[in-house]
C-alpha positions in Angstrom: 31.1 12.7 25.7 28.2 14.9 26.8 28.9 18.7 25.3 28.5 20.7 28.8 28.5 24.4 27.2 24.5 23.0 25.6 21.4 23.4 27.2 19.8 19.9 29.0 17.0 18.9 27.0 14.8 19.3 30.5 15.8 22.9 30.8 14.9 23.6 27.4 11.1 22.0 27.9 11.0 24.7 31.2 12.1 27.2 28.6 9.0 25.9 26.3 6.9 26.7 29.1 8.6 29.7 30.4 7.7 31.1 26.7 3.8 29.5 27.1 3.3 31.1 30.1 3.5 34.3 28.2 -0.6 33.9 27.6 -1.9 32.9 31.0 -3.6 36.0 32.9 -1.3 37.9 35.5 -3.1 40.6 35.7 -6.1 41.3 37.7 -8.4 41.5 35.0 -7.1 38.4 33.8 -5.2 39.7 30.9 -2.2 37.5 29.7 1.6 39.1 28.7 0.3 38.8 24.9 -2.8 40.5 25.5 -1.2 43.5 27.0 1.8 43.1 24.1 -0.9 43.6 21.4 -2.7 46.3 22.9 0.6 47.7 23.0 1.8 47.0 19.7 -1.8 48.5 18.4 -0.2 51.3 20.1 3.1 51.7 17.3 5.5 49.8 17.1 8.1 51.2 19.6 6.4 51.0 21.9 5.0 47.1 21.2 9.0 46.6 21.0 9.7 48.8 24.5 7.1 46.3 26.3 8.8 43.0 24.6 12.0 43.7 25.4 11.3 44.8 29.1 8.6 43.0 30.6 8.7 40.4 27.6 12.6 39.8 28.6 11.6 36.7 31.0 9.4 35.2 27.8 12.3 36.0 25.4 14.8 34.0 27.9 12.7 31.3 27.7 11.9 31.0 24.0 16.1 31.4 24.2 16.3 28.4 26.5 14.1 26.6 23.7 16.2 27.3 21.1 19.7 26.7 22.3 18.4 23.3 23.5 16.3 22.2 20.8 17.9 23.6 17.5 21.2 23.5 15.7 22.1 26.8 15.6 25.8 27.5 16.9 27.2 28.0 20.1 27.4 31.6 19.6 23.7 32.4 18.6 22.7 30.0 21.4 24.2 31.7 24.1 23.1 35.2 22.4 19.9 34.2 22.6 20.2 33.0 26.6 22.3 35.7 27.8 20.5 38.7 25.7 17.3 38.3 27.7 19.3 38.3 30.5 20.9 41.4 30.3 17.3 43.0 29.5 15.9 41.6 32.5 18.3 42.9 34.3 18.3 46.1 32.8 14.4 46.0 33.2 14.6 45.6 36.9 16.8 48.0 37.1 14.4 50.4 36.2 11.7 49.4 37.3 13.5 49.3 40.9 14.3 53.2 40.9 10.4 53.7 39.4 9.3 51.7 42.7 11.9 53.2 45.4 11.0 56.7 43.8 7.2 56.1 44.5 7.9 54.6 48.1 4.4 53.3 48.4 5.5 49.6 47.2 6.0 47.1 49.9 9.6 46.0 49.9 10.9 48.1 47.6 14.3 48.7 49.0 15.1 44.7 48.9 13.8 44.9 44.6 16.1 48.1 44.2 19.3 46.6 46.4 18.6 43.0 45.0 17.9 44.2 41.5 21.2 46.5 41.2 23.1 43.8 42.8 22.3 40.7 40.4 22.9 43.4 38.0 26.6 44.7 39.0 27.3 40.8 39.6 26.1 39.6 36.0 28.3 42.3 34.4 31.5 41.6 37.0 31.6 38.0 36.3 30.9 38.6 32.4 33.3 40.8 32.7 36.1 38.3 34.9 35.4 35.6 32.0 36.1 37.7 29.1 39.8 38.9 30.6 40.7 35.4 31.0 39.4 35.0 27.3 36.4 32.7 28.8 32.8 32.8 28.5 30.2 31.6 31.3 28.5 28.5 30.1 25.1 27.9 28.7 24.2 25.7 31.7 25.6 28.9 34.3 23.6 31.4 32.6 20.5 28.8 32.7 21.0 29.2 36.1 21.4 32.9 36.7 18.7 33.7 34.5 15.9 31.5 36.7 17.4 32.7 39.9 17.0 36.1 38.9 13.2 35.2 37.5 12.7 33.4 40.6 13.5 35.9 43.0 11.5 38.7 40.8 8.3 36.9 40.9 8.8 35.7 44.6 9.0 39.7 45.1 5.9 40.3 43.2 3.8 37.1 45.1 4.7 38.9 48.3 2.8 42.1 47.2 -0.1 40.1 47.5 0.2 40.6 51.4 -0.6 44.2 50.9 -3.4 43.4 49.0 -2.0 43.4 45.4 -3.7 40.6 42.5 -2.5 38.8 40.2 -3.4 36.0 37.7 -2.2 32.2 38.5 0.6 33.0 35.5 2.5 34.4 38.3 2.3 31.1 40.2 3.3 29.5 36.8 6.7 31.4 36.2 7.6 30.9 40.0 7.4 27.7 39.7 9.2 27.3 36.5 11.7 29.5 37.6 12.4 27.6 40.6 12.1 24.2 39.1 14.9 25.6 35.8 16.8 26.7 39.1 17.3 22.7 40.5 18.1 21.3 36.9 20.2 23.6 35.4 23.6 21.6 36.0 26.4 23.7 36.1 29.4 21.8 34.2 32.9 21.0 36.3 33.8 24.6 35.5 31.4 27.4 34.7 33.2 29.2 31.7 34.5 27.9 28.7 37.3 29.2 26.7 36.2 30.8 23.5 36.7 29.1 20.8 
């Protein structure tokens, strides 16, 4: 019997690439995620560690993705290394929302701040619902969240481009990776599992 609380071995490949994409340009200049990291990290080390973990989170969810489907490492440290990112692109957008509603010169800014604040309050309710009934949301659900929310984050940066914003193809890469881990993340019968 298939274990549903592991990550599908298709999801994990999109997680592969999710982490990949990390050195295609996405900025105008052509400059890839690791380019900027390194610049940062030649920086000091906080603050290479203050870029990773905010705009790296979506390349640390999907070297997570990778791991908790392709090695053998527990259940725990699998889902710790799904649902970590998760939280820090959460907490990311978060702040980056009330940087972009606070400059008001951003198009759509409103829908990133109510949509960012939202996913948030959601992620940590339901976390929160599964942990008093001494459950834990599955691998496959938090597969799921986490593209949805990478999904609609870059589909809110392509649309910047109709007020005249540029970005590298990347962009175009994790949309459609994000969408894609969205349609074959298979959420099991139930979505939490009791904790074992």
């Amino acid at each position: 019997m298939k274990d549903e609380r592991r990550i599908a071995p298709a999801v994990a490949w999109l997680g592969v690439v999710l982490l990949a994409s990390a050195s295609l340009p996405l900025t105008p200049a052509g400059e890839s995620f690791v380019e900027l990291w390194i610049r940062e990290l030649r920086r000091g080390l906080l603050e290479g560690f203050g870029m990773l973990i905010g705009f790296g989170s979506p390349f640390l969810f999907g070297a997570g993705l990778g791991l908790a489907g392709f090695s053998a490492v527990p259940h725990r440290v699998a889902r710790a290394c799904v649902s970590v990112p998760i939280a820090l692109m959460h907490a990311h957008l978060g702040l980056v929302a009330v940087v972009v509603v606070t400059r008001g010169d951003v198009f759509g800014g409103w829908l990133l701040f109510l949509g960012g604040w939202g996913s948030g309050l959601y992620y940590v309710l339901r976390n929160g619902q599964a942990r008093a009934e001494d459950r834990e949301l599955s691998l496959p659900w938090l597969a799921r969240w986490g593209a949805t929310l990478l999904t609609a984050t870059a589909v809110w940066i392509f649309l910047q481009r109709l007020v005249g914003a540029v970005f590298g193809f990347g962009l175009e890469v994790i949309l459609v990776v994000g969408a894609v881990l969205m349609f074959v993340s298979r959420e099991p019968r139930s979505n939490v599992h009791v904790v074992a």
